[in-house]
Residue frames as a rotation matrix with the C-alpha (Angstrom) as fourth column:
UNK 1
0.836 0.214 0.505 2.25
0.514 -0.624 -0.588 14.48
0.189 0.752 -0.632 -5.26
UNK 2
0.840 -0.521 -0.154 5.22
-0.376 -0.761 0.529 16.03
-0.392 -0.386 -0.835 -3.61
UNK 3
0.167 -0.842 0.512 7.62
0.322 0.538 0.779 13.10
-0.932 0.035 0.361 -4.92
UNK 4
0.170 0.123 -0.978 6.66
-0.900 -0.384 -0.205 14.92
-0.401 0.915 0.045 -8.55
UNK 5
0.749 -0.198 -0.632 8.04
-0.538 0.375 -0.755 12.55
0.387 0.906 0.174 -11.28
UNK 6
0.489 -0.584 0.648 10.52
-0.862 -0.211 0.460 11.15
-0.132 -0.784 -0.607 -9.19
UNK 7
0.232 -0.265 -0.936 13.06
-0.642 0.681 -0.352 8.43
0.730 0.683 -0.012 -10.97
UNK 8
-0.804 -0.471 0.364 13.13
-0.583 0.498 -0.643 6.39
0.121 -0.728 -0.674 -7.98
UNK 9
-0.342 0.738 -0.581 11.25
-0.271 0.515 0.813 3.13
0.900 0.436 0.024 -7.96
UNK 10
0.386 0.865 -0.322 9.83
0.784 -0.124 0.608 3.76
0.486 -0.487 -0.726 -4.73
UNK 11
-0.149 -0.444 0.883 9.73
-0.109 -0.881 -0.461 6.92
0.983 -0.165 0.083 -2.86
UNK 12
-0.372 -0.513 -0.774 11.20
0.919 -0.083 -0.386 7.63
0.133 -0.854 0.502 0.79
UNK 13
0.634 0.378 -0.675 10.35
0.742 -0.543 0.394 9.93
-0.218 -0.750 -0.625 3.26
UNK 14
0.339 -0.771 -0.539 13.94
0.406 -0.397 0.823 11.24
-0.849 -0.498 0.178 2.79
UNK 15
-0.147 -0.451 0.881 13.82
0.987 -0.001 0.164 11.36
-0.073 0.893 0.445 -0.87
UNK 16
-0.841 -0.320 -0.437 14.17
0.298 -0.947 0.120 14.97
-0.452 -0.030 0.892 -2.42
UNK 17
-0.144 0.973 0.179 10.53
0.919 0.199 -0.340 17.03
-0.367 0.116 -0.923 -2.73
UNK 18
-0.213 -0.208 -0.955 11.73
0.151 -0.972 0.178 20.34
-0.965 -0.106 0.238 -4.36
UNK 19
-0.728 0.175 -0.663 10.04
-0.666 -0.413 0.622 19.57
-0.164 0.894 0.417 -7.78
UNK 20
-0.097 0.987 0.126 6.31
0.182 0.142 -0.973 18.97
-0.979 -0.071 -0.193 -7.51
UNK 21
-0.832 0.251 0.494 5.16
0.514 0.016 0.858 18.81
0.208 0.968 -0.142 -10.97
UNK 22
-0.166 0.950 0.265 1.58
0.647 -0.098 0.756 20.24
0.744 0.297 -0.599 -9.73
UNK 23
-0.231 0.224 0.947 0.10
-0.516 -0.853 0.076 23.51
0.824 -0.471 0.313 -8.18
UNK 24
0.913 0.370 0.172 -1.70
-0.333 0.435 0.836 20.54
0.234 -0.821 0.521 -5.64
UNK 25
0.334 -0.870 -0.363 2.03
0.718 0.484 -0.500 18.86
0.611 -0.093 0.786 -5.21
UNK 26
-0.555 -0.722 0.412 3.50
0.289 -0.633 -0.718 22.21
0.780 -0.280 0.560 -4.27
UNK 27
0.170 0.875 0.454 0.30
-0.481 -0.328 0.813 22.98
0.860 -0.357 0.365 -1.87
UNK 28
0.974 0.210 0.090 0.98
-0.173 0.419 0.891 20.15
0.149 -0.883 0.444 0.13
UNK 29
0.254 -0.800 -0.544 4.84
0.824 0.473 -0.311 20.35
0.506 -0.369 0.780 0.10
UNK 30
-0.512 -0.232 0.827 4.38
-0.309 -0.849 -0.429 23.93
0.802 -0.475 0.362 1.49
UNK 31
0.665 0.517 0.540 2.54
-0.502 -0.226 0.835 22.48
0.553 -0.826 0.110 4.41
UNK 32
0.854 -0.326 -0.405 4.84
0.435 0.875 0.214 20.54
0.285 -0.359 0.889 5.03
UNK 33
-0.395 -0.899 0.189 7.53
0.502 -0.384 -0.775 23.03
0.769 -0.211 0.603 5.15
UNK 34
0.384 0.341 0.858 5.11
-0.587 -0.627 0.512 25.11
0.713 -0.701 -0.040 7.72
UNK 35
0.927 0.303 -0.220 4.64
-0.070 0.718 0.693 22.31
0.368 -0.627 0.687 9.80
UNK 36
0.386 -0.880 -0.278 8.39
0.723 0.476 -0.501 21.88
0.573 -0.007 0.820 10.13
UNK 37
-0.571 -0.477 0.668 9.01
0.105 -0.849 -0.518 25.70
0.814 -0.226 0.535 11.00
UNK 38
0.672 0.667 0.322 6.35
-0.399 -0.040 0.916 25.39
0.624 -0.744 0.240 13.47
UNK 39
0.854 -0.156 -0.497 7.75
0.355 0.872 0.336 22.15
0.381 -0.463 0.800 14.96
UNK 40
0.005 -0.933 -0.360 11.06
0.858 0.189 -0.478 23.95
0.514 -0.306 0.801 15.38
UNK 41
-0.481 -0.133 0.867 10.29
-0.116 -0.970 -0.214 27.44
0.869 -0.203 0.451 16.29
UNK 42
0.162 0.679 0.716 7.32
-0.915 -0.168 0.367 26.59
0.370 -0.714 0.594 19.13
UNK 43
-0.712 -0.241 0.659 8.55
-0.628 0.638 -0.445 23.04
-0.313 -0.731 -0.606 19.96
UNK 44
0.432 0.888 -0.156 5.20
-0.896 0.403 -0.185 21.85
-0.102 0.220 0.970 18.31
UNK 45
-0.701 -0.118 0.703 5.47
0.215 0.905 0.366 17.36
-0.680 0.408 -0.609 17.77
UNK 46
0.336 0.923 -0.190 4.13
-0.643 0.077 -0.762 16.64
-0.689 0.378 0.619 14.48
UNK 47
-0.144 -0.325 0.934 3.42
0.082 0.937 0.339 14.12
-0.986 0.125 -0.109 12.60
UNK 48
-0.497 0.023 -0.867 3.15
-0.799 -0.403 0.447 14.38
-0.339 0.915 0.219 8.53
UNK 49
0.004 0.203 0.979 1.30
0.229 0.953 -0.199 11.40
-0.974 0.225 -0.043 6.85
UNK 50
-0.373 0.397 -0.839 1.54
-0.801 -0.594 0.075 11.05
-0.468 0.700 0.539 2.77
UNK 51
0.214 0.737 0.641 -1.31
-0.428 0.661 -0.617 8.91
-0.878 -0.142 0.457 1.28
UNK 52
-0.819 -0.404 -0.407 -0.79
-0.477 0.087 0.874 7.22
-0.318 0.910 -0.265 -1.96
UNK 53
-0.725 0.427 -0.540 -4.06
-0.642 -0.139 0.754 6.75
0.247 0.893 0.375 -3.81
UNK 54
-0.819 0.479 0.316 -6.35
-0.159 0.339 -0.927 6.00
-0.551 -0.810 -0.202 -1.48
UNK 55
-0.307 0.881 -0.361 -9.95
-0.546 0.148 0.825 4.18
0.780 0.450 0.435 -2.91
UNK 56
-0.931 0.204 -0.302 -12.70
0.333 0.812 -0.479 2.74
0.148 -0.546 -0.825 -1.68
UNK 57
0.280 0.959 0.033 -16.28
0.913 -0.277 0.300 2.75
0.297 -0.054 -0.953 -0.33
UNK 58
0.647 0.051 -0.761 -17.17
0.542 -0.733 0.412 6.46
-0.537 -0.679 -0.502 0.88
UNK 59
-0.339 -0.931 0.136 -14.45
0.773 -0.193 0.604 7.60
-0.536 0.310 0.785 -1.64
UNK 60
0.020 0.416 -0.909 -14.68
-0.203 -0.889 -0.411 11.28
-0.979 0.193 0.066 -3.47
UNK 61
0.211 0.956 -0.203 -16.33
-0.101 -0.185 -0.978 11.50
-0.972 0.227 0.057 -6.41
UNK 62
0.660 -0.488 -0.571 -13.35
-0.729 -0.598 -0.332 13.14
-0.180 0.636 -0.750 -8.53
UNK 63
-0.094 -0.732 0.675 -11.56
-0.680 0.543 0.494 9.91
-0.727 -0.412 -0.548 -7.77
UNK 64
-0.692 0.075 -0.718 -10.88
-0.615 0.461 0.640 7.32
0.378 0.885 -0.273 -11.49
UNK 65
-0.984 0.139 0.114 -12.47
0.152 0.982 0.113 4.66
-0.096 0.128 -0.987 -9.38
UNK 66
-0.328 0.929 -0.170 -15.49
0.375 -0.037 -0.926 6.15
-0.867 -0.368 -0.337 -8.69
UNK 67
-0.057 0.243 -0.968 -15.73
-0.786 -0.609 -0.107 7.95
-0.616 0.755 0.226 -12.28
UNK 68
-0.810 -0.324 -0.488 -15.07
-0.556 0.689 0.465 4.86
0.186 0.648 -0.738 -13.83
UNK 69
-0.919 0.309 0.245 -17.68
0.226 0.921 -0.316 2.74
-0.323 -0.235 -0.917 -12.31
UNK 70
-0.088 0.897 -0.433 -20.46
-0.142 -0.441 -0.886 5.48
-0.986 -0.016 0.166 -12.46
UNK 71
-0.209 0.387 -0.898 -19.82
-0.824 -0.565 -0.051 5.52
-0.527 0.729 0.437 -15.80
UNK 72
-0.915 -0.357 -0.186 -19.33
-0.392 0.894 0.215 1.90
0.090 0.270 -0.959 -16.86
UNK 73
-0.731 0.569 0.376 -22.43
0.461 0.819 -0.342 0.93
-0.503 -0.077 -0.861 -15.47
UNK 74
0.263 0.884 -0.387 -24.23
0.185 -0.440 -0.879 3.95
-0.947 0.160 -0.279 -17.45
UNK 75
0.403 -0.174 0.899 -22.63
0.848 0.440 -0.295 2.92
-0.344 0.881 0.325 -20.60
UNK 76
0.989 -0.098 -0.111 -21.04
-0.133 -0.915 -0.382 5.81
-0.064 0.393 -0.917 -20.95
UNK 77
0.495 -0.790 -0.361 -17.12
0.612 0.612 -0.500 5.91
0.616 0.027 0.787 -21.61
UNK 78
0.586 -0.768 -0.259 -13.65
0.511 0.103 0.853 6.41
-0.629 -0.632 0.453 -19.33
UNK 79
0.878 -0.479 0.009 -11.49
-0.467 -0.860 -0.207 9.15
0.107 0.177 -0.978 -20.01
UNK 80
0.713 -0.614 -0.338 -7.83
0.537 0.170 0.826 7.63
-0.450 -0.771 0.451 -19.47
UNK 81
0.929 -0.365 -0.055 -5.28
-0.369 -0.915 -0.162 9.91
0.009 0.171 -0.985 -19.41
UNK 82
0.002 -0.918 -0.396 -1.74
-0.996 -0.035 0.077 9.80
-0.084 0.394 -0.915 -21.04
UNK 83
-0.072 0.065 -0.995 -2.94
-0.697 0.710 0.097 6.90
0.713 0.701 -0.006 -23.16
UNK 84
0.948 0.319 -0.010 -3.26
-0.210 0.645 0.735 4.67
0.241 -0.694 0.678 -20.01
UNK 85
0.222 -0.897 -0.382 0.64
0.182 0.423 -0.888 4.66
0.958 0.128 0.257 -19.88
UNK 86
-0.237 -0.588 0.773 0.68
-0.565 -0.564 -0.602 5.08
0.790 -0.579 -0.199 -15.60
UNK 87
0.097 0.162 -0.982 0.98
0.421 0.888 0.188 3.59
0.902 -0.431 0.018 -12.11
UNK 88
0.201 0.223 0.954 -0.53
-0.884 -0.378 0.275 4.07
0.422 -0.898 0.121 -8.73
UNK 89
-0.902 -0.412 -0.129 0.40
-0.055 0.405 -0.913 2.90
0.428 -0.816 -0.388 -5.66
UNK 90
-0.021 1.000 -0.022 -3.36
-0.317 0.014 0.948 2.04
0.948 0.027 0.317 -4.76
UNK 91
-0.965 0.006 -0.262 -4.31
0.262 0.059 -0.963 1.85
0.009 -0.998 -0.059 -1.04
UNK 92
-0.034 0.941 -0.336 -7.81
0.731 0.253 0.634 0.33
0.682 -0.224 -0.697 0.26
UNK 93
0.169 0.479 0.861 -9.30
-0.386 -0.772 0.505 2.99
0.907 -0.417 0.055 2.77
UNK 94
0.946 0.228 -0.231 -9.76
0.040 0.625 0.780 0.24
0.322 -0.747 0.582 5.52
UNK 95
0.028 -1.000 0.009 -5.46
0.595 0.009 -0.803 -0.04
0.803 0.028 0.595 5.20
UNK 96
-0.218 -0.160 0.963 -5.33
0.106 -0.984 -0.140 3.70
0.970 0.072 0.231 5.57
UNK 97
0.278 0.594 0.755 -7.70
-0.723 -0.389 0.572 3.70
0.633 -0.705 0.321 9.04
UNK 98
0.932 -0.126 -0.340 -6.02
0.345 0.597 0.724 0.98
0.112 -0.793 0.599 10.64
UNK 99
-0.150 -0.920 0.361 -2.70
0.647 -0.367 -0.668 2.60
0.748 0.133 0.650 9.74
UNK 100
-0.164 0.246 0.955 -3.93
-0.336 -0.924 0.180 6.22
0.927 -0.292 0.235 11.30
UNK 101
0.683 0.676 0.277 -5.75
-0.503 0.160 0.850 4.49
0.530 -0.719 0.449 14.39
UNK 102
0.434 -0.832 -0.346 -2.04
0.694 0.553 -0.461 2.56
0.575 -0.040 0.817 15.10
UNK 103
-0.387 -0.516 0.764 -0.67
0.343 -0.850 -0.400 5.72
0.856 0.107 0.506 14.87
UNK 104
-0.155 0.530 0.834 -2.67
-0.305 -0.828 0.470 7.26
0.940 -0.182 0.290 17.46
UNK 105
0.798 0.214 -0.563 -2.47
0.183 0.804 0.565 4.46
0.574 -0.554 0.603 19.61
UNK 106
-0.229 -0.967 -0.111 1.86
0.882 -0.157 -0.445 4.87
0.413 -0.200 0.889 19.59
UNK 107
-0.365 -0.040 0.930 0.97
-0.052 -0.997 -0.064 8.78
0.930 -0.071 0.362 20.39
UNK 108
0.132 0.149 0.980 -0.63
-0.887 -0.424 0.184 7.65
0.443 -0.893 0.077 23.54
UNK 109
0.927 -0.143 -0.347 1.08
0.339 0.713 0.613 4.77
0.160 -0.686 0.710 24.68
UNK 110
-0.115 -0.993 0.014 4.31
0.990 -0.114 0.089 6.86
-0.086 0.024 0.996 24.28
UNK 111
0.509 0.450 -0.734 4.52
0.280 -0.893 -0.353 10.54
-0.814 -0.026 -0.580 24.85
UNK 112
0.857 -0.209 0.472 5.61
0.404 -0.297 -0.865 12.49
0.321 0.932 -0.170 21.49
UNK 113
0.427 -0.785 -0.449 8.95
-0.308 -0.593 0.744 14.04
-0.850 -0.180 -0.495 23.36
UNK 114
-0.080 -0.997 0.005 11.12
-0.195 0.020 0.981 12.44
-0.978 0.077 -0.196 20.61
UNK 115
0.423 0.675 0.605 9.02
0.627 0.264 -0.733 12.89
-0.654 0.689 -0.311 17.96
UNK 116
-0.581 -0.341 -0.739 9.62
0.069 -0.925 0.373 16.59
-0.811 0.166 0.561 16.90
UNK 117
0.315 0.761 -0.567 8.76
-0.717 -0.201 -0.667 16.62
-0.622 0.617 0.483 13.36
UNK 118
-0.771 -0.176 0.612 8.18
-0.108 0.983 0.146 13.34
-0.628 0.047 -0.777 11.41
UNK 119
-0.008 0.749 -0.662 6.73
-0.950 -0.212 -0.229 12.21
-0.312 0.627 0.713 8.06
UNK 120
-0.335 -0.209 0.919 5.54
-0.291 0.950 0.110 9.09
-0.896 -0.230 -0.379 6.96
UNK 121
-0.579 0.540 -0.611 4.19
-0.738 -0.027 0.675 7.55
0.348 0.841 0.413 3.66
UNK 122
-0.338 0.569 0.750 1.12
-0.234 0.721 -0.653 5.17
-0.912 -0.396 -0.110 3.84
UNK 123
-0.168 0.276 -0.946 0.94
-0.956 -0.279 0.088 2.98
-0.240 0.920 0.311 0.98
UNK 124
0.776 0.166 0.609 0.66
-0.279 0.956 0.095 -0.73
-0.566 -0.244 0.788 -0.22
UNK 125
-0.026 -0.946 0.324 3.77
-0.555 0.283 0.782 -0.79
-0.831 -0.160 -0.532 -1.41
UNK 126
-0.142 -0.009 0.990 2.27
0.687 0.719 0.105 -2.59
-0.713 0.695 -0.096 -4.58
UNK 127
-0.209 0.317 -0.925 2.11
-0.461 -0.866 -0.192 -0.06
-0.862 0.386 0.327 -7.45
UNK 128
-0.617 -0.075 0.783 0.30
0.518 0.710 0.476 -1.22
-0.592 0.700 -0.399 -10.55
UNK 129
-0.931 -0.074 0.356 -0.85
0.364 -0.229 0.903 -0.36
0.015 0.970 0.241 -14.20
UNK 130
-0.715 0.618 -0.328 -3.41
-0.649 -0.761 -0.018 2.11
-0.261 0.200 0.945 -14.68
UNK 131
-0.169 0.402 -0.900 -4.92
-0.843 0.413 0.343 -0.17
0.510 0.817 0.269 -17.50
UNK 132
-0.649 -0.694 -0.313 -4.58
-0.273 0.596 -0.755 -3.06
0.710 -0.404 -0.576 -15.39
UNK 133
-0.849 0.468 -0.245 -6.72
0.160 -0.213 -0.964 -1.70
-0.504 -0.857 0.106 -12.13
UNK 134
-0.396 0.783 -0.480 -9.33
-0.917 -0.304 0.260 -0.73
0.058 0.543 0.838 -15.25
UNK 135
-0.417 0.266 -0.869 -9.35
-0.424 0.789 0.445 -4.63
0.804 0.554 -0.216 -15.92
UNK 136
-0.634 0.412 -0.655 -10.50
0.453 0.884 0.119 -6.02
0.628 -0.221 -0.746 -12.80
UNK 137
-0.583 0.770 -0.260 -12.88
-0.303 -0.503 -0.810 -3.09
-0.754 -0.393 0.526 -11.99
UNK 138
-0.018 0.866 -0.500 -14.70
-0.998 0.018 0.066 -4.36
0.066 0.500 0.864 -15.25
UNK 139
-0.535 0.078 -0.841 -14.48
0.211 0.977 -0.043 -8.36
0.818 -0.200 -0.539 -14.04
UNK 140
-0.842 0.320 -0.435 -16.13
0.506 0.189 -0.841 -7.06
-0.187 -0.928 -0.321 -11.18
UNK 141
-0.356 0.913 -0.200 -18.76
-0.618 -0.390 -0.682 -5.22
-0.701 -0.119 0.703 -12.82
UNK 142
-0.278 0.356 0.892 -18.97
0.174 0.932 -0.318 -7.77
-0.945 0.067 -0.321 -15.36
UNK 143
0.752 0.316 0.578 -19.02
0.652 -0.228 -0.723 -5.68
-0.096 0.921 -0.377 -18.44
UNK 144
-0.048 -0.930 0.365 -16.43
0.993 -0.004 0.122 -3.97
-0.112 0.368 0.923 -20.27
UNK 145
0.093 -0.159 -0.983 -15.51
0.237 -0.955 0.177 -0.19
-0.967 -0.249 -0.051 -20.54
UNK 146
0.818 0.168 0.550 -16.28
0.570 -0.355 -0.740 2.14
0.071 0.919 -0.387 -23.33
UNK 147
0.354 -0.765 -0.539 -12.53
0.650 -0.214 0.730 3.73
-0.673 -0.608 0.421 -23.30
UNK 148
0.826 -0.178 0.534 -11.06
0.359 -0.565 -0.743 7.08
0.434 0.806 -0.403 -24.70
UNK 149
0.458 -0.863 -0.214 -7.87
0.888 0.433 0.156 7.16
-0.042 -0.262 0.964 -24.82
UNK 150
0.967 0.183 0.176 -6.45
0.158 -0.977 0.143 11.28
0.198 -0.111 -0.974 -24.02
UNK 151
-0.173 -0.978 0.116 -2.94
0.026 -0.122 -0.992 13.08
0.985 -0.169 0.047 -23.35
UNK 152
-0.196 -0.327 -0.924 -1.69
0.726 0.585 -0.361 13.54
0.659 -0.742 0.123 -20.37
UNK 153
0.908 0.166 0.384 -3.31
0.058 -0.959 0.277 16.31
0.414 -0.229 -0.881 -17.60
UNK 154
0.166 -0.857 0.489 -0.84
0.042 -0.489 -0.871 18.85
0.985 0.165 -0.045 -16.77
UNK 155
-0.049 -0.234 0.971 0.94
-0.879 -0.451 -0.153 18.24
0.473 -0.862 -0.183 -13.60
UNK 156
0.918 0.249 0.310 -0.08
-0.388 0.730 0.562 14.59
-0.087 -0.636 0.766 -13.41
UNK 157
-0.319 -0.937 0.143 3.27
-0.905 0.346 0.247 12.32
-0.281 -0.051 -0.958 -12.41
UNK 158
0.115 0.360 -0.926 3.28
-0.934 0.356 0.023 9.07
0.338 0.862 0.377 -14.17
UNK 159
-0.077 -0.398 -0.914 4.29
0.192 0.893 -0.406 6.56
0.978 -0.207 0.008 -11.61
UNK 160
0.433 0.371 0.821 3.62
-0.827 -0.198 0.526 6.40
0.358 -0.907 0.222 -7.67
UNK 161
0.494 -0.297 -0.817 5.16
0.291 0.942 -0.166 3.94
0.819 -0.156 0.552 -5.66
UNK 162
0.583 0.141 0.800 5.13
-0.669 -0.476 0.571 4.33
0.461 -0.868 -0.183 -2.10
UNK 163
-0.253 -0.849 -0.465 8.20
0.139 0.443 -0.886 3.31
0.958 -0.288 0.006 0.40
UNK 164
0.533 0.763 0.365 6.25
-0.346 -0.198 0.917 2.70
0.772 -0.616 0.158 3.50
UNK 165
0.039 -0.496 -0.867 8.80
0.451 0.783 -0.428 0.65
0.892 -0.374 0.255 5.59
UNK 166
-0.867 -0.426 0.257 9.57
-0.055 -0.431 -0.901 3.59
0.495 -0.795 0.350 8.31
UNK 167
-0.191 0.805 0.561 5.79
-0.971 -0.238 0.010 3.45
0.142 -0.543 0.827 9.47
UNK 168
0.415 0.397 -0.818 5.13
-0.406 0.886 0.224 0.11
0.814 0.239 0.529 8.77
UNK 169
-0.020 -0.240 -0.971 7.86
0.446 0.867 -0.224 -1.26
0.895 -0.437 0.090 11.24
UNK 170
-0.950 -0.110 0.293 6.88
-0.189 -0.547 -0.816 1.65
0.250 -0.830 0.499 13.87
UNK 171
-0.327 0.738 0.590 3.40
-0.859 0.028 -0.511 0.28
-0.394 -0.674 0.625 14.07
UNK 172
-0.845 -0.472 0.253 3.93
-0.321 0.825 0.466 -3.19
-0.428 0.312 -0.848 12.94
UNK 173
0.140 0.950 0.278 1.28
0.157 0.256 -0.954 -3.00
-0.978 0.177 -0.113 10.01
UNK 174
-0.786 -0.439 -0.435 1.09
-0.214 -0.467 0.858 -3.22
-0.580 0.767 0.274 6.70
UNK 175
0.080 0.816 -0.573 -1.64
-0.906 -0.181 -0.383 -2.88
-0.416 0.550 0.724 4.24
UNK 176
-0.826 -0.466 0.318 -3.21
-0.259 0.814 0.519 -5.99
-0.501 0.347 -0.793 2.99
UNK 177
0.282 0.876 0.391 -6.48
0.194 0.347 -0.917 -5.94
-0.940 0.335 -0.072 1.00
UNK 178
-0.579 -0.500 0.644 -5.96
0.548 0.346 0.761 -7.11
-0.604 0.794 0.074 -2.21
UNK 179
-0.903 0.364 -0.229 -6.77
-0.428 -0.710 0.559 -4.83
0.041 0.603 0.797 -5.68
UNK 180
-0.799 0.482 -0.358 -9.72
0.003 0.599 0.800 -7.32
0.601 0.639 -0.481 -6.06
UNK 181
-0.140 0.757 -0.639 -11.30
0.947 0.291 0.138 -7.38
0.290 -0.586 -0.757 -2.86
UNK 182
-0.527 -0.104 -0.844 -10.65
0.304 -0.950 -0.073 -3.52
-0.794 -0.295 0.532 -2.46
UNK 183
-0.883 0.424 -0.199 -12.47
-0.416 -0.515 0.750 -2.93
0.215 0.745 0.631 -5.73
UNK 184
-0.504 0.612 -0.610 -15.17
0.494 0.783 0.378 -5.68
0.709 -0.111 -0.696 -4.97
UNK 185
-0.391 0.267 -0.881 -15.93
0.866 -0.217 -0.450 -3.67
-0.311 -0.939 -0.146 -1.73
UNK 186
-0.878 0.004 -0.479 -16.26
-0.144 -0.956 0.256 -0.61
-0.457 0.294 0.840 -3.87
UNK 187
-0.860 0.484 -0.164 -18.38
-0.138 0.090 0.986 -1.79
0.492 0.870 -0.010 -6.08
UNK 188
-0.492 0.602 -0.629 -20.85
0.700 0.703 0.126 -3.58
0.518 -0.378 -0.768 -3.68
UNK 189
-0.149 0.393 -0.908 -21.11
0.652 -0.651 -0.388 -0.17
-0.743 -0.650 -0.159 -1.71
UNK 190
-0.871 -0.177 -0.458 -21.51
-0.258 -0.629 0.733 1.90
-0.418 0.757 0.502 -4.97
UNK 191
-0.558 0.810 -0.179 -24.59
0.286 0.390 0.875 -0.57
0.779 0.437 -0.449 -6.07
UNK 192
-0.457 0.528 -0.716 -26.03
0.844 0.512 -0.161 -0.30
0.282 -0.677 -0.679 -2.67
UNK 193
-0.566 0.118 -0.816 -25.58
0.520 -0.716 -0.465 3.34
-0.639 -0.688 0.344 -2.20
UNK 194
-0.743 0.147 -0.653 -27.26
-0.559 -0.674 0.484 4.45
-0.369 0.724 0.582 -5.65
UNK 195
0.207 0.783 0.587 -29.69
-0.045 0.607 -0.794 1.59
-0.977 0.138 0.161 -5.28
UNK 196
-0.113 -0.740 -0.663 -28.47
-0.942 -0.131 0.308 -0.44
-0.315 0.660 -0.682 -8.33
């Protein structure tokens, strides 16, 4: 959210974050400016992490994938928003926690002296169609979506597309669960947990 609209076809740590499109964008690029003034005034190491459309089992509620399935399987239709014309940088959960748990590893096999303050993106580096990620969440439930097709909400950015490379080759990982098996997992824990 901090990269706003950003006409770069993937975003960098280093790119420029001074026009959030959204009240939540600007939220989390002011922590990020604390964090910095901290880091320099008190000496504080920190580390920044920014997620890029994290899904999966265990996932919040408010999230398309979950809204989508709940409804799909209760015949009900799918809001999509600004005509389905957008793209996320989608990142399995499992990714995400082996990413973090790296991370934490490097923090104590190495002390943080040369750390200072440091942000990273965690994505999968694959960013794909809105409409797209709809289609093989309904091959995996086996039945098509009732779909209404809406403008765009204010503040949302039409494109994601995470440059992960600086973390990736500092903790020599990179997200690999495919969209398919990362929905598939959803789904299976979504029947199980709502007894389906």
């Amino acid at each position: 959210s901090v990269y706003g609209n950003n006409s770069d076809t993937d975003f960098k740590e280093l790119d420029d974050t001074n026009e959030p499109i959204s009240l939540y964008g600007a939220t989390k690029k002011s922590n990020e400016l604390m964090a910095f003034t901290y880091s320099n005034l008190y000496n504080i190491n920190i580390i920044g992490l920014r997620f890029f459309t994290v899904y999966g089992p265990w996932g919040r509620p408010d999230m398309a994938l979950f809204k989508f399935t709940h409804a799909i399987l209760q015949d009900n239709p799918i809001q999509i928003y600004n005509n389905g014309k957008m793209i996320r940088d989608f990142t399995y959960i499992d990714d995400v926690v082996e990413s973090v748990s790296r991370i934490v590893m490097k923090i104590k096999e190495n002390s943080l002296e040369n750390v200072k303050h440091n942000i990273y993106n965690i994505g999968s580096e694959n960013p794909m169609p809105l409409m797209d990620y709809i289609t093989v969440l309904e091959k995996t439930l086996g039945k098509s979506a009732k779909k209404i097709f809406i403008q765009a909400q204010l503040g949302d950015v039409t494109r994601t597309s995470s440059n992960s490379s600086k973390l990736y080759n500092w903790i020599n990982y990179k997200p690999k669960t495919e969209i398919k098996a990362g929905i598939k997992n959803f789904v299976n824990w979504f029947k199980d947990y709502y007894k389906i």
